[in-house]
N, C-alpha and C positions, 0 to 999 in steps of 0.2 A: 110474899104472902105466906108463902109456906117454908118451912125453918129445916125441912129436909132436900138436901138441893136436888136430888132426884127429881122429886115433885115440881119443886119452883121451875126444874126446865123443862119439864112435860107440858104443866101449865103457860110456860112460856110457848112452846111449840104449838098450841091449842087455841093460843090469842092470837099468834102472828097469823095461822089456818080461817083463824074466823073473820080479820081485818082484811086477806086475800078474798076470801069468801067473797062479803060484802061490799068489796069493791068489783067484783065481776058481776053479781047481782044488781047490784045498782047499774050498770053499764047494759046490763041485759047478753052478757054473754055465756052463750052452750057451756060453756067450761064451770061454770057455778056450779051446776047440778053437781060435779066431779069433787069438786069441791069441799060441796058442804058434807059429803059423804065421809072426803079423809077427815074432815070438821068433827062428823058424828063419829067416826072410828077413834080420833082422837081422844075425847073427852070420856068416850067408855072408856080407854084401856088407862086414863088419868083417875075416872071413879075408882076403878078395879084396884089400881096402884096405893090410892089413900084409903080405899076399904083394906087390905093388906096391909099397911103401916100402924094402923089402928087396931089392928088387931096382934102383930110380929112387934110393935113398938114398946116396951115398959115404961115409956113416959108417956103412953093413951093406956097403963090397964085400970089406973085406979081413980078414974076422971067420973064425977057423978051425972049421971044420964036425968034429962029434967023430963 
């Protein structure tokens, strides 16, 4: 999905967290809580990363904003 491989394995790292996730929650295990927390840690420091690229990148400065 994303063309910067940085990204794609972050993103990567984010979906395997969230498939673990959601198999402990469905299951009803203490450990989900634990979880979805590196889930939510995850996914902000992957925003942070492509807010950063968008901004550091010259192939996002001159992209028209709708």
């Amino acid at each position: 999905m994303y063309r910067e491989p940085h990204l794609q394995k972050k993103s990567d790292e984010c979906a395997a967290l969230w498939y673990i996730w959601f198999q402990l929650y469905e299951a009803k295990d203490p450990l989900a809580k634990t979880t979805r927390k590196a889930w939510c840690k995850c996914a902000d420091e992957l925003g942070e990363m492509v807010s950063e690229e968008v901004k550091t990148n010259p192939r996002y400065k001159n992209i028209r904003k709708i």
